[in-house]
C-alpha positions as CSV (number, residue, x, y, z in Angstrom):
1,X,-39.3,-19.8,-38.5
2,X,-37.2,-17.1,-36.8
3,X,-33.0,-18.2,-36.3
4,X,-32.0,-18.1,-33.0
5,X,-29.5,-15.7,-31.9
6,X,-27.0,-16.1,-29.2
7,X,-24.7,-14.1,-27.3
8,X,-21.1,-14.7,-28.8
9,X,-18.6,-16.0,-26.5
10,X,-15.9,-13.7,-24.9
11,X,-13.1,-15.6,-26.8
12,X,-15.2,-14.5,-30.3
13,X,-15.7,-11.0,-29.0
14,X,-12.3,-10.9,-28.0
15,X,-11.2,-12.2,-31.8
16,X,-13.9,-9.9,-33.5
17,X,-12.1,-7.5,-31.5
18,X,-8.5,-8.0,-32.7
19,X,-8.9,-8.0,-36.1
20,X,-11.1,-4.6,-35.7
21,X,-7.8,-3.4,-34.4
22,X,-6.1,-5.1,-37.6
23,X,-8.0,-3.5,-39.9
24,X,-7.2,-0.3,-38.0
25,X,-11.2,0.3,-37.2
26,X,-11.6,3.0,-34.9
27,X,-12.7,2.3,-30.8
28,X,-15.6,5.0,-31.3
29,X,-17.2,2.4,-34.3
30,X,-15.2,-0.9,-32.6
31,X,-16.9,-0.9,-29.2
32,X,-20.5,0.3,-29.4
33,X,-20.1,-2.6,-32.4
34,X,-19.3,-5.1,-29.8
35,X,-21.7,-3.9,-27.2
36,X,-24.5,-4.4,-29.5
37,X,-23.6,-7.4,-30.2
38,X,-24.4,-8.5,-26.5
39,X,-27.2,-6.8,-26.1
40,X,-26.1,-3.2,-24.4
41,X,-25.9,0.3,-25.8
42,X,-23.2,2.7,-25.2
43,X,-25.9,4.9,-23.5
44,X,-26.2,2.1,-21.0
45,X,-22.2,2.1,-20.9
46,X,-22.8,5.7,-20.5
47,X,-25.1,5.4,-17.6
48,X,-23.4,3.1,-16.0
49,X,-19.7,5.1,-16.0
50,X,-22.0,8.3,-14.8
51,X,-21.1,10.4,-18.2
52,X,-22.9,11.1,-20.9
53,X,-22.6,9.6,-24.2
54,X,-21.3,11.7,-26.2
55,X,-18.1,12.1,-23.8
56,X,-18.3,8.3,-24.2
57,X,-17.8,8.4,-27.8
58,X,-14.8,11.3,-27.4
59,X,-13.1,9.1,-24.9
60,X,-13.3,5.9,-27.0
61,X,-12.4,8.4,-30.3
62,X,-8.8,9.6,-28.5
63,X,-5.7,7.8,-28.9
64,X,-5.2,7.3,-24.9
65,X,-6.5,4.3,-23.1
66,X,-10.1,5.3,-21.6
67,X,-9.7,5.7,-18.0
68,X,-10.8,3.0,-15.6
69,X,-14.4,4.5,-14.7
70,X,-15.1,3.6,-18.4
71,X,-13.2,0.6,-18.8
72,X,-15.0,-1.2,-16.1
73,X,-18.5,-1.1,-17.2
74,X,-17.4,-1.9,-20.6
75,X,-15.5,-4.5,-19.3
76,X,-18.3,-6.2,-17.3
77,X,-20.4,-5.8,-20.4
78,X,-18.0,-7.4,-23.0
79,X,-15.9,-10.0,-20.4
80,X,-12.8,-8.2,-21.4
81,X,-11.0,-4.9,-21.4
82,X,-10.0,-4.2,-25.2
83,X,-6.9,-1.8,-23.8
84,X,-5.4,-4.6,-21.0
85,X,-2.4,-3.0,-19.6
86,X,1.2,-3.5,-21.2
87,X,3.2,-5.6,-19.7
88,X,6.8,-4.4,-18.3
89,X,8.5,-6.1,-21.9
90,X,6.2,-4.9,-24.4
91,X,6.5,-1.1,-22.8
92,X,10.5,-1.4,-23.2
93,X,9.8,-2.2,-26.7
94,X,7.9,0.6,-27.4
């Protein structure tokens, strides 16, 4: 008998997600990770920003925050944006 499989929540991807970031696990491994996970590819991710994916991967690999064109269809793909934007405290911190 095959197990069912089911599409894990946002709250779980969102977890899954933080303790990738924990465990210091790069965004070029950490996000086409997740994306699988739901089902999608980072060549659709790819297709669906209008770039190819290997710029895909370089964008996910740099330290900056991936620019919105990218973020979005990731974003629509996972339910949340891994790189939400700081708020004004957190930035003073910095």
């Amino acid at each position: 008998m095959k197990a069912t499989q089911s599409r894990p929540s946002r709250e779980e991807l969102e977890e899954l997600w933080s303790v990738m970031r924990r465990c210091r696990v790069p965004a070029n491994l950490a996000i086409p990770f997740l994306l699988r996970l739901v089902g999608v590819t980072a060549t659709d991710v790819a297709k669906a920003a209008g770039i190819d994916r290997t710029y895909l991967y370089a964008k996910l690999s740099d330290r900056e925050v991936p620019d919105l064109g990218i973020r979005i269809p990731i974003y629509r793909r996972l339910g949340f944006d891994p790189w939400p934007a700081k708020s004004d405290a957190e930035e003073s911190a910095a």
